[in-house]
C-alpha angles and dihedrals in degrees: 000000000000123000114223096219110180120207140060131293129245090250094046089056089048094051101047087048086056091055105048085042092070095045098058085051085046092047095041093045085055081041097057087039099063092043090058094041089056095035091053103063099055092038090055090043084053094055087041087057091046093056089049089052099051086049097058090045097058089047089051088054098036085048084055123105105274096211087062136069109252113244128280098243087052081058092039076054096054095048101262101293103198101150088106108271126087134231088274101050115123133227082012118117097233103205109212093169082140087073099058117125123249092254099068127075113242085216106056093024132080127198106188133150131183118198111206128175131256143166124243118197115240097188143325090303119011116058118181126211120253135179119228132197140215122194111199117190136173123191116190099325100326123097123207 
């Protein structure tokens, strides 16, 4: 005689939790994927504004009069530098930390610059010193 037993067996449960197992991986990891993919974009176009920012700054201080201290609110701007060497200073890693965007964690992100010196040519015969300079920041773990 056979018994009609209704219900699942233990491998049959095993097996569909197993499988739904892989699909909500499958769900959370799209999931992940999209949220980075919409969180990326503004938090590279606010390290791309910081950047603008520090380098207005610099041209604010380098456009200021030479024989006089800049103001207090251009050295509130650079952080404070107070190590001795000012914003212009060159082969010094200037740390602007102070200038990350809110979106990025001071504990995981970097804002540096370093100003060296170059020559431009001007023409064949006659070439002129600039200073460039390379902004370097790094925003919870990606760099622009």
């Amino acid at each position: 005689m056979i018994k009609n037993i209704k219900g699942f067996t233990l491998i049959e449960s095993l097996i569909s939790m197993l499988l739904i197992a892989i699909m909500v991986a499958a769900i959370f990891s799209a999931v992940m994927a999209a949220r980075r993919a919409l969180i990326q974009p503004s938090q590279r176009e606010e390290m791309a504004l910081a950047i603008e920012s520090a380098s207005d700054l610099l041209k604010y201080y380098m456009n200021t009069d030479s024989a006089q201290a800049p103001s207090s609110d251009i050295v509130q701007a650079f952080c404070n530098i107070s190590n001795g060497t000012v914003a212009l200073s060159t082969g010094v890693t200037h740390d602007i930390a102070c200038l990350l965007p809110l979106v990025c964690d001071p504990n995981l992100s970097t804002f540096t610059y370093t100003i060296s010196e170059t020559t431009v040519p001007i023409n064949e015969t006659e070439t002129t010193g600039m200073l460039a300079v390379q902004f370097n920041i790094n925003c919870n773990g990606e760099t622009l």
